[in-house]
N, C-alpha and C positions, 0 to 999 in steps of 0.2 A: 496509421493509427487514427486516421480522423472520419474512419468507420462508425464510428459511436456519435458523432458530432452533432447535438441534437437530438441525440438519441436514451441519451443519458443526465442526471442533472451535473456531472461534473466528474472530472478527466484529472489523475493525479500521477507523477511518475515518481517513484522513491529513491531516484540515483543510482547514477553510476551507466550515464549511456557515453558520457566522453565525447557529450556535443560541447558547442558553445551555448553559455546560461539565454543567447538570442538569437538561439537557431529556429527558423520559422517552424518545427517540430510543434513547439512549445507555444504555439499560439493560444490552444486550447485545452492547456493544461496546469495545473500547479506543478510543480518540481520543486525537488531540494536536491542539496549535494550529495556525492555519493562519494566513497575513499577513490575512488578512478576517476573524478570529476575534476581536474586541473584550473576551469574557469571561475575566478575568485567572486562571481557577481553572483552564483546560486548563493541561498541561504541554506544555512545548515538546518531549519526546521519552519513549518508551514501549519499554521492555525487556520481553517475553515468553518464555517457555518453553514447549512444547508439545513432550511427549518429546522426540524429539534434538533440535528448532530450537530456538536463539536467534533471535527477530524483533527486530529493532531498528529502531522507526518514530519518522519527524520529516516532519514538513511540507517541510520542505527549503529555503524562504525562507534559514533560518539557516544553512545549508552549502552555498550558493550551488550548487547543483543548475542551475541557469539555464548555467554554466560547466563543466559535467561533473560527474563523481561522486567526483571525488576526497574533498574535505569527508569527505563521506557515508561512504566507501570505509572511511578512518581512524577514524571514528565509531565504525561496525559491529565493526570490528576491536576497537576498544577494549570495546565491548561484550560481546565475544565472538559475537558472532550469523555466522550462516552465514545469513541471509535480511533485507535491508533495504527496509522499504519507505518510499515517499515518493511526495507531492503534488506542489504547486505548481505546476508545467510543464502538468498539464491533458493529459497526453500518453500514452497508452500505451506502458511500456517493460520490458522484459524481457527481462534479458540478464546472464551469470555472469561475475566478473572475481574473482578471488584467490581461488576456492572460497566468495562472496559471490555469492546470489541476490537481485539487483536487481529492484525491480517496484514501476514505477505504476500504480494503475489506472485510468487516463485520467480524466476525468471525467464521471460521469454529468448534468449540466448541462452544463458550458460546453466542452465538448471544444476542443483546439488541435492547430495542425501541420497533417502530410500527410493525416491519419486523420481525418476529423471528424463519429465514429461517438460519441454516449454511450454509456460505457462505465464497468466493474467489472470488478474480477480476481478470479478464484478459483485456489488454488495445491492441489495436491495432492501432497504428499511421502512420499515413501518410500522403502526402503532404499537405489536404484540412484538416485534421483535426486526429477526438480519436473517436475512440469506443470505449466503459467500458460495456464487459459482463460479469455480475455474476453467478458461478456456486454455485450447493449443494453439498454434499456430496459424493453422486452417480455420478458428473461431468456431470450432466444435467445442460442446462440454467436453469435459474430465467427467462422464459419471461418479468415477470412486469419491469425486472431489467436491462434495457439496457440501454444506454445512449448514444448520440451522441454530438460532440462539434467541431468547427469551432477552425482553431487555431488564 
């Protein structure tokens, strides 16, 4: 994963890989826990700034994400962030609700749902808005998988 390294302004992983919270993985990246995460030293959630966004990531387990986004929704809000991301569901999702960009990035292992592509999101922001493209495996797009949003 340190394909991007430099490449990108910043490298998040949303739980659930079953390393240790200081496996050199994680050198360049933010993580939080995941329900499959056993090492007590992740944090269950992770506040970012990258000029204008607020990112506010959680695994999602604990804001029952499996039930919708609301949890999550209140979360972000409290956080101040205008970008949340989350695991758990295995699912690729992206999609804007209260001026809150939402985004999983499916899973590069065990993908679930209607899509059962391994998968990664990359977000690209700026003034007028987000791109959310998903890659495979081989760091090919997902064509179907692109998303646009207004901020």
């Amino acid at each position: 994963m340190n394909r991007y390294v430099g490449m990108v302004d910043h490298m998040f992983h949303c739980g659930d890989s079953e390393l240790k919270a200081n496996d050199e993985l994680w050198e360049h990246f933010t993580v939080v826990t995941g329900n499959c995460d056993y090492d007590p030293e992740y944090k269950k959630e992770q506040v970012v700034t990258i000029g204008k966004d607020v990112i506010y990531m959680t695994h999602g387990h604990l804001s029952n994400v499996r039930f919708g986004l609301t949890m999550l929704s209140v979360q972000a809000q409290e956080a101040g962030a205008n970008i949340a991301l989350f695991g758990h569901i295995h699912q690729a999702v992206a999609e804007m609700d209260k001026h809150i960009l939402f985004v999983n990035p499916g899973s590069i292992s065990q993908p679930r749902g209607p899509i059962q592509i391994p998968s990664y999101a990359i977000i690209e922001s700026d003034e007028e808005g987000y791109q959310v493209a998903y890659y495979n495996r081989a760091h090919q797009p997902i064509e179907e998988l692109v998303a646009s949003f207004k901020r």
